[in-house]
KELO-152289 format. One record per residue (C-alpha): residue number from 1; x, y, z. Coordinates in nm, 2 decimals, always signed. Example, Ala and Ser with C-alpha at 12.3 -4.5 7.8 and 13.67 -1.06 7.14 Angstrom:
REM residues 2
+-----+--------+--------+--------+
! seq !      u !      v !      w !
+-----+--------+--------+--------+
!   1 !  +1.23 !  -0.45 !  +0.78 !
!   2 !  +1.37 !  -0.11 !  +0.71 !
+-----+--------+--------+--------+
***
This chain:
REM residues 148
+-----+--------+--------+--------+
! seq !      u !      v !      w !
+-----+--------+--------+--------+
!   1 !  +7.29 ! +13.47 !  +7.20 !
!   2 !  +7.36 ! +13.06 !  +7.18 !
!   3 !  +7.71 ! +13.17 !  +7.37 !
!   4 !  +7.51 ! +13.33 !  +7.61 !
!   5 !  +7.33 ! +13.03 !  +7.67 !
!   6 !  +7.60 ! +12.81 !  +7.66 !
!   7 !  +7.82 ! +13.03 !  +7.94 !
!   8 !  +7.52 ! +13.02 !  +8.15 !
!   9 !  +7.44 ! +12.71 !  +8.12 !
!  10 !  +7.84 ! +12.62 !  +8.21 !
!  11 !  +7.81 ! +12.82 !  +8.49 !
!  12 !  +7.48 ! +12.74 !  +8.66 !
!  13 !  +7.60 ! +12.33 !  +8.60 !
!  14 !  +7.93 ! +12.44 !  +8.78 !
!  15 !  +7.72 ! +12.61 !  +9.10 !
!  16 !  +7.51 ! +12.31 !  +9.12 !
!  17 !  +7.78 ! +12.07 !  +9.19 !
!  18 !  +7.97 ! +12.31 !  +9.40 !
!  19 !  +7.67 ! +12.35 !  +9.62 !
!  20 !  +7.65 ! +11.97 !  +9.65 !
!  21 !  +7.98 ! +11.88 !  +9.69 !
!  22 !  +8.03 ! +12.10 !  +9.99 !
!  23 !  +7.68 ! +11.95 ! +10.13 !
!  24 !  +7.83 ! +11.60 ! +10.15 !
!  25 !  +8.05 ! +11.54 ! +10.45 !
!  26 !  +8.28 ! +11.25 ! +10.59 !
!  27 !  +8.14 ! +11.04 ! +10.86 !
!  28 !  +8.24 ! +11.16 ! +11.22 !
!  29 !  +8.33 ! +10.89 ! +11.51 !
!  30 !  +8.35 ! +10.96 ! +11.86 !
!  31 !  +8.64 ! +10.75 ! +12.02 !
!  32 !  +8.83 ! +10.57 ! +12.32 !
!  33 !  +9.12 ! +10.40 ! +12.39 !
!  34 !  +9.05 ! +10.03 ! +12.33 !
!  35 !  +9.09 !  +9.92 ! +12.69 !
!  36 !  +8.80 ! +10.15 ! +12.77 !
!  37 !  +8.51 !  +9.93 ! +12.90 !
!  38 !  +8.26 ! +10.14 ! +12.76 !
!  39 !  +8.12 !  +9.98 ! +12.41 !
!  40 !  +7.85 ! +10.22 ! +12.31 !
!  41 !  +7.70 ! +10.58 ! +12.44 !
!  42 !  +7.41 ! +10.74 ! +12.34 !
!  43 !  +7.38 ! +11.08 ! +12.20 !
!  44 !  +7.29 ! +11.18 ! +12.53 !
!  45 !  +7.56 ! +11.08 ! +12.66 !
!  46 !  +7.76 ! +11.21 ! +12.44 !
!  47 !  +7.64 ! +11.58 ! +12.44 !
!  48 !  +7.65 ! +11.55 ! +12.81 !
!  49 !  +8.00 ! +11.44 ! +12.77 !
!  50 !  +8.09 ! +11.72 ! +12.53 !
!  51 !  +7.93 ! +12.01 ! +12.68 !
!  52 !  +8.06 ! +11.90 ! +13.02 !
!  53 !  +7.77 ! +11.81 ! +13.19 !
!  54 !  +7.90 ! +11.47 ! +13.27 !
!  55 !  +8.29 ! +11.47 ! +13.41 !
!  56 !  +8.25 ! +11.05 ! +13.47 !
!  57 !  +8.29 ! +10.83 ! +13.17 !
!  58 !  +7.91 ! +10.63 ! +13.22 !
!  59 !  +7.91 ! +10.32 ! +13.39 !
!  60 !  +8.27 ! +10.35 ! +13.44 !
!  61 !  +8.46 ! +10.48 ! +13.81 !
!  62 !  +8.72 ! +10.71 ! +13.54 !
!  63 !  +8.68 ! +11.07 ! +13.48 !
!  64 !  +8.61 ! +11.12 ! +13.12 !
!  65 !  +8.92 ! +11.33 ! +12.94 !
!  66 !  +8.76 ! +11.50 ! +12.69 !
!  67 !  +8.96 ! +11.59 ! +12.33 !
!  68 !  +8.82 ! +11.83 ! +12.10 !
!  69 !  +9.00 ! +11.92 ! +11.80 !
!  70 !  +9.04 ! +12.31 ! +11.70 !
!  71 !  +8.78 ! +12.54 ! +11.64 !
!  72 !  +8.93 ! +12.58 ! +11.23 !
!  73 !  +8.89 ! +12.19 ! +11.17 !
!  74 !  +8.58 ! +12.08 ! +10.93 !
!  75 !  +8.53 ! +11.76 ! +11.18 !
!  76 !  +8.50 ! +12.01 ! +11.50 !
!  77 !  +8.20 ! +12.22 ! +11.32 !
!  78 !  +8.00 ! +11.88 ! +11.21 !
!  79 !  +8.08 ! +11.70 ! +11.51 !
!  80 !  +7.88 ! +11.97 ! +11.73 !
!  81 !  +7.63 ! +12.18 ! +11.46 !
!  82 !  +7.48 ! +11.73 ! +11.40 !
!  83 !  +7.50 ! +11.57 ! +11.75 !
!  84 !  +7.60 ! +11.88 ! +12.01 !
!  85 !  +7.31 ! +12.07 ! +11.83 !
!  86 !  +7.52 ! +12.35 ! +11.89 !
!  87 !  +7.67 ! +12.61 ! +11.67 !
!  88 !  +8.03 ! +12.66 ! +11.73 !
!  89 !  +7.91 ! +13.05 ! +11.83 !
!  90 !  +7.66 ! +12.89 ! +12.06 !
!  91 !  +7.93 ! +12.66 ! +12.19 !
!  92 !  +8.17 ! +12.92 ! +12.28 !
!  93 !  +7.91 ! +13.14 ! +12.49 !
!  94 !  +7.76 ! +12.85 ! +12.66 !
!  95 !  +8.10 ! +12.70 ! +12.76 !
!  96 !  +8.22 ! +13.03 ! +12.89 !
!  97 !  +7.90 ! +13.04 ! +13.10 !
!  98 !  +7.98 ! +12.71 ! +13.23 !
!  99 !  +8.33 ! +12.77 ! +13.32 !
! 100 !  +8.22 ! +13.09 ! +13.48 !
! 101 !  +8.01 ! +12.94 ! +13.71 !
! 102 !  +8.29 ! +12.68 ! +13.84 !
! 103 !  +8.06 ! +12.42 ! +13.71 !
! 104 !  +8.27 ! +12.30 ! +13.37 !
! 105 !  +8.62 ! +12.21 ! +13.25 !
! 106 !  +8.71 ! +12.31 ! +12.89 !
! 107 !  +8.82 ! +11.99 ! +12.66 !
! 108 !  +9.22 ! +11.98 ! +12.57 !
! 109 !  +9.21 ! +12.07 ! +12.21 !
! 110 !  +9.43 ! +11.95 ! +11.96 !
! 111 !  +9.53 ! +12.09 ! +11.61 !
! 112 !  +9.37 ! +11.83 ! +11.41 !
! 113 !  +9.19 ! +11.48 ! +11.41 !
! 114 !  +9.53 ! +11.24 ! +11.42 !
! 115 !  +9.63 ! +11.45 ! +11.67 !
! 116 !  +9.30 ! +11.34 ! +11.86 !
! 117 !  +9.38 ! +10.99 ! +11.71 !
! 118 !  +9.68 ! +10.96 ! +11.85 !
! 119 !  +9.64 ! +11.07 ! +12.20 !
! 120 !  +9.35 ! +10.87 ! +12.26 !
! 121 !  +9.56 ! +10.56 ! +12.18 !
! 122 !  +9.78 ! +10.61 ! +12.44 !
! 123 !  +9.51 ! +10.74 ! +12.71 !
! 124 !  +9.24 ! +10.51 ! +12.82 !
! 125 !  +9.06 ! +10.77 ! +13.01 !
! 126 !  +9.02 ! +11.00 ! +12.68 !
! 127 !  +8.77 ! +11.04 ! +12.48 !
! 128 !  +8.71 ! +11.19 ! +12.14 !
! 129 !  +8.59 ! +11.24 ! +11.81 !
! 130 !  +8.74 ! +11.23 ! +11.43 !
! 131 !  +8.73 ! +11.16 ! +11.11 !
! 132 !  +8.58 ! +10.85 ! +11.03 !
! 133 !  +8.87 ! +10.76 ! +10.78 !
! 134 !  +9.09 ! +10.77 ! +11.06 !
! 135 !  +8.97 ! +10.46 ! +11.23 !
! 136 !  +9.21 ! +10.19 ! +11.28 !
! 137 !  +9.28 !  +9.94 ! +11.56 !
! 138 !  +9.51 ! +10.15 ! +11.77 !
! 139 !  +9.12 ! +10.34 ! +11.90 !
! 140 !  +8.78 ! +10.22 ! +11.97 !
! 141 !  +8.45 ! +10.35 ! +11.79 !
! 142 !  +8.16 ! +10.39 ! +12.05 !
! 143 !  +7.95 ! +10.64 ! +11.86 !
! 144 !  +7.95 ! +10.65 ! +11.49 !
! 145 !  +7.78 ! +10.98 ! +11.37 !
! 146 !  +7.64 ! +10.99 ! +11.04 !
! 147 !  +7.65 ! +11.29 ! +10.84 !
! 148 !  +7.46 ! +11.45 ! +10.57 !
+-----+--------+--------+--------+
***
């Protein structure tokens, strides 16, 4: 019986930290070229940017080149289910909607975020998001997204 106890105990302590170590997730920044005059967006603005709402980077006379990273990154998922709002599901069907009614433009998606990283570096009219331990001095942070 004391076994018993043990091995559940084990295993119960071993499903508790599993459960919180997938809970905690790297912080996400969203990302321009540093020549970009823009210092800061909101998360309006950014939503608005994402979901392709707004095709003009704000207070700028650019149109905004948006970079999303593939669908199978952890970054893309947290990036749109905490500031988008949006499940990637969601995401799909409402971008399809737009681009059906001649209204959108679908972001050029990368494989992963130094992909993203990179091409921003050497296009001042991108924008994008990655992985906040990415972040060097070859990009620009202009919306730092916390995550839980």
């Amino acid at each position: 019986m004391k076994n018993h106890h043990t091995l559940l105990c084990g295993l119960l302590s071993l499903l508790i930290s599993v459960i919180f170590q997938s809970k905690s997730y790297a912080d996400v920044s969203v990302i321009v070229h540093p020549d970009n005059p823009i210092e800061r967006l909101t998360p309006r603005q950014v939503k608005k940017l994402f979901l392709g709402r707004l095709r003009m980077m704000p207070n700028a006379s650019t149109e905004a080149k948006i970079i999303d990273q593939a669908e199978d990154q952890p970054t893309f998922s947290h990036f749109y289910t905490h500031i988008i709002k949006m499940k990637p599901v969601k995401l799909k069907r409402y971008r399809a909607s737009y681009l059906f009614s001649g209204k959108g433009k679908l972001p050029t998606v990368l494989k992963h975020g130094q992909a993203v990283k990179e091409h921003i570096a050497s296009h001042s009219d991108a924008i994008g998001y990655v992985d906040s331990s990415l972040i060097d001095s070859s990009v620009k942070v202009i919306f730092p997204v916390k995550t839980e």
